[in-house]
C-alpha positions in Angstrom: 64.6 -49.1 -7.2 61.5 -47.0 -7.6 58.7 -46.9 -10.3 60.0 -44.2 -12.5 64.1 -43.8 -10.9 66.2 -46.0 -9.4 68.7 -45.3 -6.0 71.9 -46.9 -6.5 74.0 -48.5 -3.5 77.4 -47.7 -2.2 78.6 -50.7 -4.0 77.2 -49.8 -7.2 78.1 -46.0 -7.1 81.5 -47.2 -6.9 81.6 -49.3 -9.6 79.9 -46.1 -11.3 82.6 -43.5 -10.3 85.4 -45.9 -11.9 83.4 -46.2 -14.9 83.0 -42.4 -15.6 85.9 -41.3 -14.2 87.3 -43.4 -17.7 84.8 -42.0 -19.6 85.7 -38.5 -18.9 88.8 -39.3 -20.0 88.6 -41.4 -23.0 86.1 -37.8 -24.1 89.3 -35.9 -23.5 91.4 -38.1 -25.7 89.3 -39.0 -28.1 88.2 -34.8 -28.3 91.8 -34.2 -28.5 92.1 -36.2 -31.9 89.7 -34.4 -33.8 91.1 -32.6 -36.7 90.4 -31.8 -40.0 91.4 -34.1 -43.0 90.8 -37.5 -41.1 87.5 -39.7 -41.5 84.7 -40.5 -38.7 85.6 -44.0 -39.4 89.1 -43.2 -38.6 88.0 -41.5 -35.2 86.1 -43.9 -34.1 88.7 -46.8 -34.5 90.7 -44.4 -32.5 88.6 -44.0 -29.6 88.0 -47.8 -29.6 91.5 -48.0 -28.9 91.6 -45.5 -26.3 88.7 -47.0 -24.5 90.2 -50.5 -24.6 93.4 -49.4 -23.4 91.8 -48.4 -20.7 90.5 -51.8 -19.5 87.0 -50.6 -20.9 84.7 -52.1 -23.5 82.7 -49.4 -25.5 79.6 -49.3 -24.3 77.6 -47.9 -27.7 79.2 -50.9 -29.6 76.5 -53.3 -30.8 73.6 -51.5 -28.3 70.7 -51.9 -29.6 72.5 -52.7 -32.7 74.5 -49.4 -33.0 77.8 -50.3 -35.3 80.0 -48.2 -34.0 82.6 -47.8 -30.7 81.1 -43.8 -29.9 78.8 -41.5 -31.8 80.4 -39.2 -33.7 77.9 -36.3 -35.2 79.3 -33.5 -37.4 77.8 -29.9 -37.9 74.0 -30.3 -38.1 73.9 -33.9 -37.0 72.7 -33.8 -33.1 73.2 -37.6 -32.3 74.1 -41.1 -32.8 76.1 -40.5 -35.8 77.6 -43.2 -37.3 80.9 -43.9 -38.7 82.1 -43.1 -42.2 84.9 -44.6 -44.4 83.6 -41.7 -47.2 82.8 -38.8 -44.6 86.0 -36.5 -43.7 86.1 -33.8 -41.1 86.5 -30.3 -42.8 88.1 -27.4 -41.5 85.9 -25.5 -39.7 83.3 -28.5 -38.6 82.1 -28.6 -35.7 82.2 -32.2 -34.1 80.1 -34.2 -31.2 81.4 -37.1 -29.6 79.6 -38.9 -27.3 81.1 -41.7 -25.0 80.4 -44.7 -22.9 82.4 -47.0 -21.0 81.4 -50.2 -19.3 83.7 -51.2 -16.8 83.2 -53.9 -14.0 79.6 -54.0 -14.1 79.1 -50.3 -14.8 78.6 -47.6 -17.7 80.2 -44.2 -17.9 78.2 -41.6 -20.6 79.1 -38.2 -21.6 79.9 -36.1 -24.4 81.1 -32.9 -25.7 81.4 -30.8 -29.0 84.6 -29.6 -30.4 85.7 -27.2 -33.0 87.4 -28.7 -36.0 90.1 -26.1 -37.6 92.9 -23.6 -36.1 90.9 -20.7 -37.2 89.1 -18.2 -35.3 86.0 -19.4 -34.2 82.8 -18.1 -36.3 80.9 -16.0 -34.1 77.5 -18.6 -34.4 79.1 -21.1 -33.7 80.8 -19.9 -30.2 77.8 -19.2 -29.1 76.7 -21.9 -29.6 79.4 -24.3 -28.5 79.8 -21.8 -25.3 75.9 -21.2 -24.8 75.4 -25.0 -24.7 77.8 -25.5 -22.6 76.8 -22.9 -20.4 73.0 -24.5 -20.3 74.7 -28.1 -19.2 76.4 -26.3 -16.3 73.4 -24.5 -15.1 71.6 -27.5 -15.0 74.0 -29.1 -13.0 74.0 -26.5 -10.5 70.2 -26.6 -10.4 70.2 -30.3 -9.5 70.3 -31.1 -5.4 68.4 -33.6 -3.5 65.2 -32.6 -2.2 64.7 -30.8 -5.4 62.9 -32.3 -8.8 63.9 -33.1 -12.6 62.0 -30.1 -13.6 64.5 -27.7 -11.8 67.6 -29.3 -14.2 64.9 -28.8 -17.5 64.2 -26.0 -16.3 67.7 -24.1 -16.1 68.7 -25.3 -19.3 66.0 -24.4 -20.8 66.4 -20.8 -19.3 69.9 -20.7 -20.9 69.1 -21.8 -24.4 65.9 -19.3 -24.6 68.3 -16.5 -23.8 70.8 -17.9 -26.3 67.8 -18.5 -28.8 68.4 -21.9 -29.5 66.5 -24.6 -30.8 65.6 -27.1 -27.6 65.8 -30.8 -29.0 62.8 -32.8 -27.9 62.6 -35.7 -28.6 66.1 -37.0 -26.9 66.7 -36.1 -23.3 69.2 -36.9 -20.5 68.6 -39.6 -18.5 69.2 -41.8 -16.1 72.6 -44.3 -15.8 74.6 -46.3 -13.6 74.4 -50.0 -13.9 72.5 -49.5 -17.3 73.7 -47.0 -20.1 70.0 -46.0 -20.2 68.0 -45.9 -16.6 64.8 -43.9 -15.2 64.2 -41.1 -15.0 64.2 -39.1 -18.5 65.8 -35.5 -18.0 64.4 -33.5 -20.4 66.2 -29.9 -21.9 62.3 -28.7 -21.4 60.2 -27.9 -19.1 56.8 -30.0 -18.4 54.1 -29.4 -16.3 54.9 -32.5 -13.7 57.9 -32.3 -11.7 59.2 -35.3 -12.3 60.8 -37.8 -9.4 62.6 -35.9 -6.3 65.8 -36.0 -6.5 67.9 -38.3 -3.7 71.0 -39.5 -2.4 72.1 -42.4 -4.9 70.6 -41.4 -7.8 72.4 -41.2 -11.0 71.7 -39.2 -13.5 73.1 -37.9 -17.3 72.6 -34.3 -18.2 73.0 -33.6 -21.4 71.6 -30.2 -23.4 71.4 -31.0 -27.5 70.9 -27.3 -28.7 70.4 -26.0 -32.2 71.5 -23.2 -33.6 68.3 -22.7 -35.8 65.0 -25.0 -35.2 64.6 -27.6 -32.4 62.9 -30.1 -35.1 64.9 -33.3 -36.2 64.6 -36.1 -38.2 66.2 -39.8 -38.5 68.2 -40.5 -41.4 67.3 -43.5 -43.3 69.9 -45.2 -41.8 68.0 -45.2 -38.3 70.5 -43.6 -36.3 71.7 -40.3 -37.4 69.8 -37.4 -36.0 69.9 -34.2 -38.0 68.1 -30.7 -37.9 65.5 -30.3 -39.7 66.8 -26.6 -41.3 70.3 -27.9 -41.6 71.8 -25.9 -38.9 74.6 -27.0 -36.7 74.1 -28.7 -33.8 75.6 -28.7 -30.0 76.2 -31.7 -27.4 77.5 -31.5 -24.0 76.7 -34.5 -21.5 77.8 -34.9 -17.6 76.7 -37.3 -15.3 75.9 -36.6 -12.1 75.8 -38.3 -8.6 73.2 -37.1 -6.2 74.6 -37.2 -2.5 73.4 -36.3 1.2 76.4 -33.2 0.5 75.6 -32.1 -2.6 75.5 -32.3 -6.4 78.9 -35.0 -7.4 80.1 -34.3 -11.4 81.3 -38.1 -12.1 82.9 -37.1 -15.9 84.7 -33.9 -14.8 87.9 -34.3 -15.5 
């Protein structure tokens, strides 16, 4: 373990692989039950279910004294939404859900953002679902070993400029493994240090949250839910990625 990342052993990064490999798949599942007409509260019982099935324990449950099984953020919430007995998905909704998965001593994170109707898609919100999407790939491909954070900020920031999205800054990717959150912070942004090197054993969670109007955000009173401060919808994607001597390893691609 360094100061500001941490290099995980063979042991550990095969714990890891296990536990994202069923977090890439509970996302799947859980995505795949989105539709309009049901509650958040009845989505998230669902994807508790899922996860346990799985041998898993949800990861989010009780952290940090979160109260619910995943985070489930609608339309211009961008994070850590919580369930809602009262709020129902609506046609046309867009919807994030964000995963973890401990299993055997490790923690699987990732997330996507799915359209909620059998509609066409609205034009905005493609691009934004498609645009984000597009940044958390590019970001992937910019991370290699030898190389820094900065060069992951830096091509997703690239992306969402040319999109003209609102960058989120004050939640970034970061690290995982052992530990839902671990060093280093991956930021959407670029900053003027270039942040740790990137090597063999590290884990890390890319993850672009991209507005389609402003970047600012606010917490609701509840002290979880993150919105936009305009009230524009909001876009989450989230991979986690394994650094190796080879090249860049996507541990949540299904």
């Amino acid at each position: 373990m360094g100061q500001n990342y941490i290099i995980h052993t063979e042991e550990e990064i095969r714990r890891i692989r296990v536990a994202a490999s069923m977090t890439a798949q509970a996302r799947d599942r859980i995505a795949e039950n989105v539709h309009p007409g049901m509650t958040t509260f009845d989505l998230d019982e669902i994807a508790g279910e899922i996860i346990r099935s799985m041998g898993g324990v949800p990861t989010f449950l009780n952290y940090c004294g979160y109260p619910g099984n995943i985070c489930i953020s609608v339309n211009d919430e961008v994070v850590h939404g919580i369930r809602s007995r009262t709020r129902f998905i609506l046609e046309g909704d867009i919807v994030s859900v964000d995963v973890g998965v401990t299993f055997d001593g490790a923690v699987g994170d990732c997330a996507k953002t799915v359209y909620a109707g059998k509609g066409p898609v609205p034009e905005d919100i493609q691009r934004l679902l498609s645009e984000t999407e597009r940044a958390l790939e590019e970001g992937i491909k910019a991370a290699h070993r030898g190389g820094h954070v900065r060069d992951i900020s830096a091509a997703v920031e690239k992306v969402a400029n040319a999109a003209k999205l609102g960058i989120v800054r004050e939640y970034v990717g970061h690290g995982c493994g052992i530990r839902l959150h671990e060093p280093p912070d991956v930021p959407n942004f670029t900053l003027l240090r270039k942040g740790p090197e990137l090597q063999s054993g590290m884990v890390l969670c890319v993850e672009p949250m991209l507005n389609l109007g402003t970047h600012k955000v606010y917490v609701e009173p509840d002290g979880w839910t993150v919105r936009t401060k305009d009230g524009a919808p909001s876009a989450h994607f989230e991979h986690m990625i394994l650094i190796t001597e080879n090249g860049t390893e996507v541990l949540t691609r299904v």
